[in-house]
N, C-alpha and C positions, 0 to 999 in steps of 0.2 A: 498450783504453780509448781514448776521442774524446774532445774537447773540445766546450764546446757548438758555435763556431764552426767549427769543423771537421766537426762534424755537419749546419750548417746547408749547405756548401759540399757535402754527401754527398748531400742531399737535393734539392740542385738539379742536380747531377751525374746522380741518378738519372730526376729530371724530362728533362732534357736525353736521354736514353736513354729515355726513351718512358714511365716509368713516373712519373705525377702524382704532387704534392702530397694530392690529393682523395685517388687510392687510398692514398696511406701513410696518411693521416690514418684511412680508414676501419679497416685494420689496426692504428693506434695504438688508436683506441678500445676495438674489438673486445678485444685484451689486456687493456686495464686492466678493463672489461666483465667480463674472466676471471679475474684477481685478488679484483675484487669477489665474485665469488661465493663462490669459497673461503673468503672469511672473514665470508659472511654468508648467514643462512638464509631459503628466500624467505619473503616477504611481512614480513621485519624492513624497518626506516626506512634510507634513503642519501637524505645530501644532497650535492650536487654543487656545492663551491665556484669560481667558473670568473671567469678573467679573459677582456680582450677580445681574446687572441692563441689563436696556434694550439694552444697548451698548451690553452686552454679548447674548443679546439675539437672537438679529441683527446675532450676528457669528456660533449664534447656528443653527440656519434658512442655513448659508451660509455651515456649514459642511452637509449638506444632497444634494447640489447641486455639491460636490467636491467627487462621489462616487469612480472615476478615480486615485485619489491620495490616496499614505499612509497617511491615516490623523486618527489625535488624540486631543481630546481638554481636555482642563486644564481648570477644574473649582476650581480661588481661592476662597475657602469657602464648607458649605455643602450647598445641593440643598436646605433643607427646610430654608434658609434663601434668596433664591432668591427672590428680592425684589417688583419684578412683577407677577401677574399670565399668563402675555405672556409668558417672558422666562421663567417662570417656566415647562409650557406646552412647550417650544419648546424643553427645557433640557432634559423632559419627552419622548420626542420622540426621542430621542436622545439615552436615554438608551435604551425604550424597541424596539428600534432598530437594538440593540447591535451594536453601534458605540464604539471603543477605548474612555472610558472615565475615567478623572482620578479627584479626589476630594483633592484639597490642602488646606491642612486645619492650615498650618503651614508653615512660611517661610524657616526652615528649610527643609521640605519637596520635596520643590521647586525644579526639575528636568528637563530644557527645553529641553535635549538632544539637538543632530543636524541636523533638519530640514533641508529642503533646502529654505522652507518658512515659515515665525513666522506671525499670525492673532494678533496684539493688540486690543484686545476689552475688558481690563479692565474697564477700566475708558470712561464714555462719556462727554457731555458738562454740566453736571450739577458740575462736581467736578473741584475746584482749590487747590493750593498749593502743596506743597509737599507730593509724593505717601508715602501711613503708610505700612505697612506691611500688607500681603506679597508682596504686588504690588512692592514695594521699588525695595526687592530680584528678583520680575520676570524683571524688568524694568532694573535691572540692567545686567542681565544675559541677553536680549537682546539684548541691547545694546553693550552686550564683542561680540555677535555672528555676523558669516560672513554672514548669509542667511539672504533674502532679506525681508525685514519688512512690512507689510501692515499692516497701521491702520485705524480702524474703527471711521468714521465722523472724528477726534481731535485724535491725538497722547494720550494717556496718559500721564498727566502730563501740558497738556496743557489748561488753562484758555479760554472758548471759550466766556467769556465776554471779555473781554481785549486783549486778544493774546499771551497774556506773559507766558512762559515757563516755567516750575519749575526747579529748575539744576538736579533731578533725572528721569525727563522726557524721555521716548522714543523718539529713533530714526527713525525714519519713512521711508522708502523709496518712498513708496506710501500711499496713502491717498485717503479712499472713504469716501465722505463727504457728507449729503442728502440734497437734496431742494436746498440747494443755500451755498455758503463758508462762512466761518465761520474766525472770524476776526482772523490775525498771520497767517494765511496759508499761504497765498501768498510768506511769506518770509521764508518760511524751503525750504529747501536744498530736495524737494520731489518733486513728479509727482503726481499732485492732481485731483481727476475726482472727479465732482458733480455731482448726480447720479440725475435722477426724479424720484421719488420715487412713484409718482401718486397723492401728496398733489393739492386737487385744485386749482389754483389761487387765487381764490375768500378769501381763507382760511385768507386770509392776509385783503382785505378788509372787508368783513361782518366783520361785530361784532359778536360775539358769546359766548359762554361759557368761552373757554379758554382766553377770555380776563379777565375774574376773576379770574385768578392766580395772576394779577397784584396785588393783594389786600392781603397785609399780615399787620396780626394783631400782634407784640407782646404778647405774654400774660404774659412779664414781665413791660409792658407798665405804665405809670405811668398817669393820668390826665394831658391833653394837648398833650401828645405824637401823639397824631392822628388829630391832627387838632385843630385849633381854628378858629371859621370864624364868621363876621361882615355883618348882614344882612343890608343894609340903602335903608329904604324901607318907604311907610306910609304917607299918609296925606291923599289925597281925598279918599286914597283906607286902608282898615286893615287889610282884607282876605289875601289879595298875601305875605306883609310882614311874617303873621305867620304860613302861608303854607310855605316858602319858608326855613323857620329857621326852623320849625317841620322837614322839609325836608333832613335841614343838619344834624341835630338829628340823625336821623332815615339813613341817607347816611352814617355813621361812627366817625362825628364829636366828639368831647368830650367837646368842650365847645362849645357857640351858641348865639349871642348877636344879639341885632335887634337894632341899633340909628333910632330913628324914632320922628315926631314932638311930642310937648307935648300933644297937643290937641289930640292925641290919643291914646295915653301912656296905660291908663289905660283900656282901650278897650283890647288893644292890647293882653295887657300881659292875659287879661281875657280869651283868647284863651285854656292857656295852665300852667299851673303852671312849666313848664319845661322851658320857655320864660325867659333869662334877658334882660331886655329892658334898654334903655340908652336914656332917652328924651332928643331932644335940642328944643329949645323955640320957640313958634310960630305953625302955623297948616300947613305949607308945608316947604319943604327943599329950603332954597336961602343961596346966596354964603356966606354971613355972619357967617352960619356956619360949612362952610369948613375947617375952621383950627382946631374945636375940633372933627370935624369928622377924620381928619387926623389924630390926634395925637390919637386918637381912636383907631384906624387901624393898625397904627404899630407895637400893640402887637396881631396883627392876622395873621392868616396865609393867607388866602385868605378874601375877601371882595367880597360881591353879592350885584350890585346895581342896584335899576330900580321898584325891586316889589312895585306896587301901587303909585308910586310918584307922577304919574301925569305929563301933559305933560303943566304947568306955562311956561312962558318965563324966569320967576327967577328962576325955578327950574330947566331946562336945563343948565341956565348959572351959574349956580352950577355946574349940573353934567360935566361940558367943565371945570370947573376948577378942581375940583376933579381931574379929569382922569388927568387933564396936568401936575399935581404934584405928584400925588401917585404912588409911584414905585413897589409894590410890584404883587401881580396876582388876578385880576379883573375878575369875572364873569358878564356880562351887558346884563339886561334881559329888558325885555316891553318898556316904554317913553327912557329910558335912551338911548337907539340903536341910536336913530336918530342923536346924536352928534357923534357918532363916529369916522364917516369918516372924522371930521373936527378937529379933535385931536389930536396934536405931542404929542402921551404916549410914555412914557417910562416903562410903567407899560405893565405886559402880561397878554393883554386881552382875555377874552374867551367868546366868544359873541353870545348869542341865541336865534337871531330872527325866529318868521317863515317866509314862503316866502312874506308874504304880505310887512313884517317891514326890508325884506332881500331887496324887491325893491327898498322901502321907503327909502336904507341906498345907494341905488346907483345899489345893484347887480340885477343879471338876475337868471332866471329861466327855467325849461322847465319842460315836462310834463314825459318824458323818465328819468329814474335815472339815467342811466350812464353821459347824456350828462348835467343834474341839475348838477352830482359830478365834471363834468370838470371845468362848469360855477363858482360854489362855490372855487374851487382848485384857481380859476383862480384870484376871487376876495379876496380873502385869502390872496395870493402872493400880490397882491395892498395894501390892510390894512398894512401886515407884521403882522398878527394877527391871532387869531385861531378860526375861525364858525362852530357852532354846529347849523344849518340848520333844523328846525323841517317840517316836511311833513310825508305820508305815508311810507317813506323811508327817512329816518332821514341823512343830510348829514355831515361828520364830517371832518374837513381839515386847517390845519398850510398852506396850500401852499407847502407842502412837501410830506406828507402824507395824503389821501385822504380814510377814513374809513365808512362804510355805516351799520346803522341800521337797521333793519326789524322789531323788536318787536313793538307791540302795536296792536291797533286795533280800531275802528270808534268810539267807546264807550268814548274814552280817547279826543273827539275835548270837551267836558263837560269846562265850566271853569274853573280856575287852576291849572292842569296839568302840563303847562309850568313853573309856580311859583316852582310848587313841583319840575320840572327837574331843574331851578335854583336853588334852594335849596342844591340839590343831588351834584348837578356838582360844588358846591362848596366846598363841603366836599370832595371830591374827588379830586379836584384841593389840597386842604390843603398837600397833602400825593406824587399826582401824576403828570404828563408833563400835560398842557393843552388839547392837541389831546388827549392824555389816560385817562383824567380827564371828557373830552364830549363824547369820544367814551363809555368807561364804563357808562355813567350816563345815556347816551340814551339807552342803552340798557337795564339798569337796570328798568329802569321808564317806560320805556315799557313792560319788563314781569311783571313788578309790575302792569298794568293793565290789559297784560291778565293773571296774575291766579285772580285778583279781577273781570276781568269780566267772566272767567270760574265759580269763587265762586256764586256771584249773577246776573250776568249778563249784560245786555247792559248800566241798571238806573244807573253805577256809581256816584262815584262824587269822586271830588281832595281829599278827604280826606282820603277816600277807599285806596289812593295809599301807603299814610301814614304808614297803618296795613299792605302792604304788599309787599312793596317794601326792608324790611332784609330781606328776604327771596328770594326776588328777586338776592341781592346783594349776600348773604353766602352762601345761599344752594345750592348745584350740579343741583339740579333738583327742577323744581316748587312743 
């Protein structure tokens, strides 16, 4: 089962992998095209009720496969508002086809006649609540009717996050639905076929483009709306702590704090005039001050711990206490990994070793990605935790879901890197689920090195990633 939005994220993932919008659309059609027939004999009446999105689009592709039937489609609205330039092109072929078409432009207008089959492909999975007009008028007049109803992917009127109905929702008889069902099907009173529509498999594992849909900005957003996160990093080391917060900066955050020893405070902050730093006493982290590092923390939304710490005996046995108190969602990067596995959290960790610190924690490896992603899935399920696995294929897994990266390139083994993707993936966590929070930041932090190593090439360094990792994150395209 998908959710609509998780559908829409499948579909640009598969775009992103070479395979269009246009051809999924032509394969949606085609289905429902093939549904149609089985419940209707040729040269009976189909009308084709269609909105101006891709659901309508989907039906418009399927009225060119139904040339055997009296058919006629309803478009509610005028074409130059069709919201796609697929179905705008497939509407377009429609007319100068000279197919039966009619433009509703008012609910008033609204004429289903008596079909002996009704196409629902107003509305797709991007829309909830109650239908406005004139979908309201066609949904209802539908529904008064005795011919037999095919709806495209989701009834109109149906929430395809949730399942839940609207009370002015189509009736459905059948239901062609793409890729995989869609949540609430199962429980209508219809006969539902998921079609293949041709979407790779893959489209669900790689990371890709359309996993940045997952990233919505307000832009009535107010400071702190997008994050606030707690870097605790700093003593032997000061580079990682303010790569790691520059990181969350630059990953979407809006506020950005680093608790780090005093002895290095002013170092630190020297980095960056965009740094607030929060010293506690002394030149490395021990358990003494975990209680005002806690009370720290719980005006954040995520906490990243580990950059530069160092790997003390007191400073571990700090970080074991930390974790065994903190409840809230933990990124654990460098020194900090190795306590993990011996940690009752209660807190949702996100944890990004590479494979050296991934064995060092207990897990296994291999040299094939598929079978590293099963080993990581595997040890994932043991933690009850969430790894972001860095390598040439970046592996990403709750134990549930199992997501795999490809961006980057050889330029990026450079020092700090990893700070920067801790960094990222905590600004990310701030907003989003952990697996979405490491699958996004891997990927980000890797095209973020290759357009800096397209820019100047192989000499980067961590900081390069810095300049161009929003752009990695906002823009469509490098």
């Amino acid at each position: 089962m998908i959710t609509g939005s998780e559908m829409a994220v499948v579909d640009a993932n598969a775009a992103a992998l070479g395979v269009p919008r246009k051809q999924l659309m032509e394969s949606s059609g085609h289905a429902v095209a093939r549904v149609v027939t089985s419940v209707a004999d040729p040269e009976e009446t189909v009308t084709i009720v269609a909105g101006r999105g891709n659901n309508g689009g989907d039906a418009f592709v399927a009225a060119r496969f139904l040339d055997e039937y009296d058919i006629e489609i309803q478009l509610l609205g005028r074409p130059e508002t069709i919201t796609t330039t697929i179905a705008r092109e497939n509407w377009e072929a429609l007319e100068r086809s000279e197919y039966e078409t009619t433009q509703v432009r008012d609910a008033s207008e609204f004429d289903l006649g008596d079909p002996d089959v009704v196409v629902d492909a107003m509305l797709g999975t991007g829309i909830s609540g109650d239908l406005r007009e004139p979908a309201a008028t066609a949904a209802a007049a539908i529904n008064d009717h005795d011919g037999t109803v095919v709806a495209v992917d989701v009834p109109s009127g149906m929430d395809a996050e949730t399942g839940t109905l609207a009370d002015s929702a189509v009736v459905a008889d059948q239901i062609v639905t793409f890729h995989d069902t869609k949540p609430g099907l199962a429980d209508l009173d219809a006969t539902v076929t998921v079609a293949d529509i041709g979407i790779p498999a893959v489209a669900e594992t790689f990371v890709e483009r359309g996993d940045l849909m997952r990233l919505d900005r307000d832009p009535a957003s107010h400071k702190g709306d997008n994050g606030e996160v707690l870097v605790i990093g700093g003593g032997p080391y000061t580079g990682a702590p303010a790569l790691s917060a520059q990181a969350a900066l630059r990953g979407g955050a809006d506020l950005v704090r680093v608790a780090c020893p005093r002895a290095v405070a002013r170092e630190l902050q020297g980095y960056s005039e965009n740094l607030i730093v929060r010293p506690f006493d002394g030149d490395h982290l021990e358990t003494g001050h975990v209680d005002t590092i806690l009370d720290l923390a719980v005006d954040h939304d995520t906490i990243v711990l580990g950059p530069g710490l160092g790997d003390e005996d007191s400073t571990l046995d700090a970080v074991t206490d930390l974790l065994g108190r903190y409840d809230g969602t933990a990124v654990v990067d460098a020194d900090a990994l190795a306590v993990v596995p011996e940690v009752d959290a209660d807190a949702d960790l996100l944890c990004t070793p590479h494979q050296g610190e991934l064995l060092k924690m207990g897990g296994e490896t291999a040299g094939d990605w598929e079978e590293r992603a099963a080993l990581v899935e595997d040890f994932a399920t043991e933690l009850s935790q969430t790894l972001l696995v860095k390598g040439p294929y970046d592996i990403v897994s709750d134990g549930e879901v199992t997501r795999v990266n490809r961006t980057g390139n050889a330029g990026m083994t450079v020092g700090g890197t990893g700070d920067v993707l801790a960094g990222t993936v905590g600004a990310l966590a701030a907003t989003q689920s952990p697996i979405h929070a490491g699958a996004i930041g891997a990927y980000a932090v890797g095209r973020a090195g290759d357009i800096a190593v397209e820019d100047r090439g192989v000499g980067l360094v961590a900081t390069d990633l810095l300049d161009t990792l929003p752009t990695a994150l906002w823009a469509s395209e490098p």
